[in-house]
C-alpha positions in Angstrom: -1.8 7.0 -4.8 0.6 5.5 -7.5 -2.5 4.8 -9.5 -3.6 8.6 -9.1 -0.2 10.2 -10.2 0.2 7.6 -13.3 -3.1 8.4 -14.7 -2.3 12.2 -13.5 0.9 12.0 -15.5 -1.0 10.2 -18.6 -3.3 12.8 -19.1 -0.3 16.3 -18.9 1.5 13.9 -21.7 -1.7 13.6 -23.2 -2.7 17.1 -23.2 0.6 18.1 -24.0 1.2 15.8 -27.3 -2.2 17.7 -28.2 -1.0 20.9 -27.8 2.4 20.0 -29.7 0.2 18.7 -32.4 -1.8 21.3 -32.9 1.3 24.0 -32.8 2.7 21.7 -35.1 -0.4 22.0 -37.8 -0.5 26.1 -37.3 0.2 27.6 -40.9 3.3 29.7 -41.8 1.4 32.6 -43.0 2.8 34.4 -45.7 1.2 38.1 -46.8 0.9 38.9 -50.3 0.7 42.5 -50.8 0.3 42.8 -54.7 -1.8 44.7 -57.3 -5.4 43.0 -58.0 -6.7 45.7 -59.9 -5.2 49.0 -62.2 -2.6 48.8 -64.8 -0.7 46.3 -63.1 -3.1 43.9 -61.7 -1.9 41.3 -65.2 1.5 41.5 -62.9 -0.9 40.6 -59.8 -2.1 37.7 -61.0 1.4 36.1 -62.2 2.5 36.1 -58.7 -1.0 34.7 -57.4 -1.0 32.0 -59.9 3.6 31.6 -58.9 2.5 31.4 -55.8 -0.3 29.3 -55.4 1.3 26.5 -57.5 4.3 26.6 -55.5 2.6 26.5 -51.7 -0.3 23.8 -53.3 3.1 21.5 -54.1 5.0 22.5 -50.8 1.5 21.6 -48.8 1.0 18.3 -50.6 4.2 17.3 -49.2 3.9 17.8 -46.2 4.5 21.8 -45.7 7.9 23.6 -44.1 8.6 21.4 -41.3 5.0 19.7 -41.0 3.6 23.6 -41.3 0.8 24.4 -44.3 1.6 27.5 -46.1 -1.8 29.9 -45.9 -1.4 33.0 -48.3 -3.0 36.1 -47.5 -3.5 38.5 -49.8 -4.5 42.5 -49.8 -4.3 44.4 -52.9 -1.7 47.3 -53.0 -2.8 48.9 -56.3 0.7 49.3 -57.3 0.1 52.6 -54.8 3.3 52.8 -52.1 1.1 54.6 -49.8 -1.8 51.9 -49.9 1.0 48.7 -49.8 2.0 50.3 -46.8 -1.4 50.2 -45.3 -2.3 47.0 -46.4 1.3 45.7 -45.2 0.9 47.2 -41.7 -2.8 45.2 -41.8 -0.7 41.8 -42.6 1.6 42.4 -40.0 -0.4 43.7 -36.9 -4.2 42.3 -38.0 -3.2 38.8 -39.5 0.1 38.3 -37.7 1.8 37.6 -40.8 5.2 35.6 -41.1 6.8 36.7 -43.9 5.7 39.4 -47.1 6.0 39.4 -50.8 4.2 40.4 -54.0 5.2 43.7 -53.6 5.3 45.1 -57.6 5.6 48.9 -57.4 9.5 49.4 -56.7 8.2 52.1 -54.2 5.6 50.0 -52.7 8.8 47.2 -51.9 11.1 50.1 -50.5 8.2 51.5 -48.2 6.6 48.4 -47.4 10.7 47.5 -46.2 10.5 50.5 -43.8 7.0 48.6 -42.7 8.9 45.0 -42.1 11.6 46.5 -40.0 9.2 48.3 -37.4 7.3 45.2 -37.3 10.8 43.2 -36.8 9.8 40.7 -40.3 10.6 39.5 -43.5 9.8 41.0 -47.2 11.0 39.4 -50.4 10.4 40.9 -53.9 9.6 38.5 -56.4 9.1 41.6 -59.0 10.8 44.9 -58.3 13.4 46.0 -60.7 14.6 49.1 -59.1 18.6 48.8 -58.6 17.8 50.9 -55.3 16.2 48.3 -53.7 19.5 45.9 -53.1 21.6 48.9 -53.5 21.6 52.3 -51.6 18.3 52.1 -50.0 18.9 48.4 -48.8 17.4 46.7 -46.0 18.4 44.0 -43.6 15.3 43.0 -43.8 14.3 43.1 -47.7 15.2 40.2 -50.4 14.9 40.3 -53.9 14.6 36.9 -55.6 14.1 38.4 -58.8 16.6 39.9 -61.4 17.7 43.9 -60.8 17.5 46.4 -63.6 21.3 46.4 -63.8 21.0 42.5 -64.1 18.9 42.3 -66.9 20.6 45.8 -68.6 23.9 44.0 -68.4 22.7 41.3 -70.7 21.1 43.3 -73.4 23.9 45.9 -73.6 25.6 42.8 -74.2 23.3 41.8 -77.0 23.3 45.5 -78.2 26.8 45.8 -78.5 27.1 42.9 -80.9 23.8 43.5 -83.0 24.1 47.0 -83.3 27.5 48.5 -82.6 27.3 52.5 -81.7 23.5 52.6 -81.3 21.6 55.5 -81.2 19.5 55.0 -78.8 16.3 57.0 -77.2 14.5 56.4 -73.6 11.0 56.2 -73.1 9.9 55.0 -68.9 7.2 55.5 -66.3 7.7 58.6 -64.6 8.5 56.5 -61.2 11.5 54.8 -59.4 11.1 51.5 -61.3 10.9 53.6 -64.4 13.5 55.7 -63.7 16.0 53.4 -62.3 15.5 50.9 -65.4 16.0 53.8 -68.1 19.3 55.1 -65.8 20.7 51.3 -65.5 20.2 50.3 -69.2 21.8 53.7 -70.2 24.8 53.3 -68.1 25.2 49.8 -69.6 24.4 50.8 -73.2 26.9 53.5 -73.0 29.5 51.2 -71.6 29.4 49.1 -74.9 29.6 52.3 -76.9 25.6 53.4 -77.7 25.1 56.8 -77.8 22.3 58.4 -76.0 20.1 60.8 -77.6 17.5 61.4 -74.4 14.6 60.5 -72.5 11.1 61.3 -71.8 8.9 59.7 -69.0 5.0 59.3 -69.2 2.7 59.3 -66.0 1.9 56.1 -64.9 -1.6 54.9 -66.5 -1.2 57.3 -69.8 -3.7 57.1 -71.9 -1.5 59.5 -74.6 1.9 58.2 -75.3 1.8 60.3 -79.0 2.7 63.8 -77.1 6.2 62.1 -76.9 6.3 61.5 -80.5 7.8 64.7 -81.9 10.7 64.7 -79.5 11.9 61.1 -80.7 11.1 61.5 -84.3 13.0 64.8 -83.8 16.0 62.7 -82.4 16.2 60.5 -85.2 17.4 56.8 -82.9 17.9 53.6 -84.3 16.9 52.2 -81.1 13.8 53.0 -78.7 14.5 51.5 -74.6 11.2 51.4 -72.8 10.7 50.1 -69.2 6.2 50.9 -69.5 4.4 47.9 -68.4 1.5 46.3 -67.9 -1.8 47.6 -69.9 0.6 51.0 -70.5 2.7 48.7 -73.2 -0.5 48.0 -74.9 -1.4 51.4 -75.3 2.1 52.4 -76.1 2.9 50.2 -78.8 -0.7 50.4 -80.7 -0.2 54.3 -80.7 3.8 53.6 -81.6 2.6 51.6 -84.9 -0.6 54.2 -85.5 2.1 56.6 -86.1 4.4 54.8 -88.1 7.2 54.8 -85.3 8.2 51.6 -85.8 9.4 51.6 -88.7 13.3 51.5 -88.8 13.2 51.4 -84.9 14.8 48.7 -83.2 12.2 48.4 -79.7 14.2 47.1 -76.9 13.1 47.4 -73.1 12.7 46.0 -69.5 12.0 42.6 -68.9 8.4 43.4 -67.9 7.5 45.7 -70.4 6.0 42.3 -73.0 5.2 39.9 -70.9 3.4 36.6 -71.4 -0.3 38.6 -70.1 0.3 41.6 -72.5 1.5 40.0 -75.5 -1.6 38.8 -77.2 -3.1 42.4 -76.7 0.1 44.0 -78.2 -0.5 41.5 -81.5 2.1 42.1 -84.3 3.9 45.5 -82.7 5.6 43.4 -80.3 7.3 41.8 -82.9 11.4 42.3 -82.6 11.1 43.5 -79.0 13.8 42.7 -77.5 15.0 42.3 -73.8 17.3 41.0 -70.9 15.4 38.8 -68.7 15.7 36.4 -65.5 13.3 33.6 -67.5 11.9 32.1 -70.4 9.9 29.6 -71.0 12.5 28.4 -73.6 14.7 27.6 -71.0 16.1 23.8 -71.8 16.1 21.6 -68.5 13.8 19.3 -66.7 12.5 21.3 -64.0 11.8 24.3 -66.0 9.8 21.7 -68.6 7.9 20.5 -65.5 7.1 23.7 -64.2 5.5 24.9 -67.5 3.8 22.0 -68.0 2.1 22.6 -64.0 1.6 26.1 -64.4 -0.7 25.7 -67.7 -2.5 22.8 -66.2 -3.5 24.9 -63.1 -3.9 28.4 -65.1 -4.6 27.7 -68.8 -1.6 30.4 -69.2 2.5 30.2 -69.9 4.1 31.8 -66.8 6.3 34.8 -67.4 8.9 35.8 -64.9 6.7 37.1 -62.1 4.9 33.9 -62.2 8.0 31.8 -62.3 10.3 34.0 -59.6 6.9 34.0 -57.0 7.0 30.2 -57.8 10.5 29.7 -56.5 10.0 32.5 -53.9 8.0 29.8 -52.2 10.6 27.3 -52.2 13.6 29.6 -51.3 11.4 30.4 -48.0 10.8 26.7 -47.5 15.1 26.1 -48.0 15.3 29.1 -45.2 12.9 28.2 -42.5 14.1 24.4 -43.2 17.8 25.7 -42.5 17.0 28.1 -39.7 15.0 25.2 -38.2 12.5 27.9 -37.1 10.7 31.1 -37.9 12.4 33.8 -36.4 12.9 36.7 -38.1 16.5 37.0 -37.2 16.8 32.6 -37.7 15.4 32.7 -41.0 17.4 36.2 -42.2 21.2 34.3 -41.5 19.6 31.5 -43.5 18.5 33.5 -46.3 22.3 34.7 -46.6 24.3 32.9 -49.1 21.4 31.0 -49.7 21.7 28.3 -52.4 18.2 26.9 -53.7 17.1 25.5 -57.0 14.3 27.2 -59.1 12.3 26.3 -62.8 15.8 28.9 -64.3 18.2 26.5 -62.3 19.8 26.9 -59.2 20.0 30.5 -57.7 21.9 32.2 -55.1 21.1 35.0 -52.4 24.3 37.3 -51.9 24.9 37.8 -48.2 26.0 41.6 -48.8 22.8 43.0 -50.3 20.2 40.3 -50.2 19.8 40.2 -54.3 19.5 37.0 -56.0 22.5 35.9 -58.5 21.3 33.9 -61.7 22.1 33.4 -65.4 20.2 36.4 -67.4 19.0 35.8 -70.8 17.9 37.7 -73.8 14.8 36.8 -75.6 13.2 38.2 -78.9 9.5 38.3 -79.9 9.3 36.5 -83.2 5.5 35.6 -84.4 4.2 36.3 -81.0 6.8 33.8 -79.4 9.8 35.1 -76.9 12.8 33.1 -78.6 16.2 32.8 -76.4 19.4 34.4 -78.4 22.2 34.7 -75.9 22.9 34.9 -71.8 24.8 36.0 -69.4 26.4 34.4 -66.6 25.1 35.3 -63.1 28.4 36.3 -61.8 29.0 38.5 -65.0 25.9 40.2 -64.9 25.0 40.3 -60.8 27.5 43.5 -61.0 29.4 45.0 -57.2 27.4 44.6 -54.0 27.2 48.7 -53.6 24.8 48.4 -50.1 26.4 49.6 -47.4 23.7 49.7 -45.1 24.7 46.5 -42.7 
């Protein structure tokens, strides 16, 4: 009888070691709802290369808390109504635990109305729109990447010095990123004493940008803001130096409007472009040296700030789940809070109040097709008030 129950008792520890084993190996599955194809699939694929690297170093070691990382991906055209889709798939199809690559800034505020039915996570590793930390906030949305206000702050900055009393016209997408870019570097820009001479805002996808033409010429700036992105800044600065519009125009803009997957196509018009920006390649310490020197090994391609903020997306996840001890949505969302974690920029911080990442902003400068650091920003100084009031 004793015999019986010992081997009885051997084989439920057995079974049960198995089953804790194989729970144990189950991936963290983490949705990537980004654009694979359009005008911003070059966006796309900076935050499938960020990611990949990240989760192929996190795996190698051992995963979050012996856990693989398993990335699945749907592509959300930069469309809100199609991320939605594809994010409810992720969530109730693939049982998802977490979401990110969201680009459009609409796509990451309707895809947050998505994570809260479904009770998850969604972090934006690209989304500039000041909205999305701000009055439309979410208990449930993060933003690891630099705000509009964040990188405006920094090149008023540089503005104010370079070119005191600019005049200054505004070129965006007709869409919230757009919109919210050209509002938050105006507001800036007029703070340091630029004058503002108005705006126009193309479709997304134009294929025309010389119907705006008239109106700026007509205006008569020493400075041109754009936010367009993506193929759109390749058509947009060909047609500017067709016309002869760059001439006497300083060309500043967003952060995403020359990126590292645009620049080559954009050739010598790019040259001067200036803008306040969450990374550079340029930036001088050993894990940022590292990181570059991983990312063109696995891509053949420098990473721009998509690709580096998806990188350390990965790892500010891993920090979370590793401090929450678990994956629970509401575990892992107190962890994220206040959360410190380092990053190829440096170390980074997640403000409790509104869930935006804090971080040192830079201005770079295309000279010779090259993005050249000329001054920063402190993360504190440029991060601006926590205005969500939301929880």
């Amino acid at each position: 009888m004793t015999t019986t129950r010992t081997t009885l008792l051997a084989a439920l520890l057995s079974a049960t070691a198995m089953t804790s084993a194989a729970y144990a190996a189950d991936p963290i599955k983490i949705g990537v709802v980004t654009p694979l194809s359009g005008t911003y699939a070059g966006i796309g694929q900076q935050v499938k290369w960020g990611l990949e690297l990240a989760t192929k170093e996190v795996n190698a070691k051992g995963g979050i808390m012996g856990r693989p990382i398993e990335l699945i991906y749907e592509d959300e055209e930069a469309n809100p109504a199609v991320a939605v889709q594809k994010a409810e798939k992720l969530f109730e199809v693939s049982k998802v635990d977490f979401l990110t690559g969201t680009v459009n800034s609409g796509s990451t505020l309707a895809v947050g109305q998505v994570a809260e039915r479904a009770k998850k996570l969604i972090a934006t590793t690209v989304s500039f729109a000041d909205s999305i930390t701000g009055d439309k906030c979410s208990p449930n949305v993060f933003r690891v990447n630099a705000k509009a206000g964040q990188q405006s702050t920094a090149l008023a900055a540089w503005l104010a010095k370079e070119k005191p009393k600019a005049k200054v016209f505004f070129l965006g997408p007709d869409y919230l990123m757009g919109r919210s870019t050209v509002a938050a570097f105006k507001e800036a820009a007029e703070k340091v004493g630029s004058v503002s001479l108005g705006e126009v805002f193309a479709p997304l996808g134009s294929k025309d940008y010389s119907q705006y033409f008239g109106q700026i010429r007509a205006a008569q700036p020493q400075v041109l803001y754009t936010s367009v992105a993506g193929n759109d800044t390749v058509r947009l600065f060909a047609q500017m130096e067709e016309f002869g519009l760059l001439k006497n125009l300083t060309l500043l803009g967003a952060s995403g409007t020359v990126t590292s997957q645009n620049i080559g196509a954009i050739g010598k018009a790019a040259n001067g472009f200036t803008t306040g920006v969450g990374y550079s390649t340029e930036i001088n310490n050993p894990a940022n040296k590292a990181f570059v020197a991983a990312f063109k090994a696995a891509t053949k391609a420098d990473p721009d700030l998509y690709g580096t903020d998806s990188y350390g997306l990965i790892y500010a996840y891993k920090a979370a789940v590793e401090k929450a001890k678990s994956t629970d949505t509401d575990k892992v969302r107190d962890a994220f809070r206040g959360l410190t974690w380092s990053t190829p920029q440096g170390d980074k911080t997640i403000r409790a109040g509104d869930h935006q990442a804090m971080q040192t902003m830079y201005v770079v400068q295309v000279t010779d097709g090259n993005f050249k650091i000329t001054s920063s920003v402190s993360g504190p100084d440029a991060i601006g008030p926590d205005t969500c009031t939301r929880f």
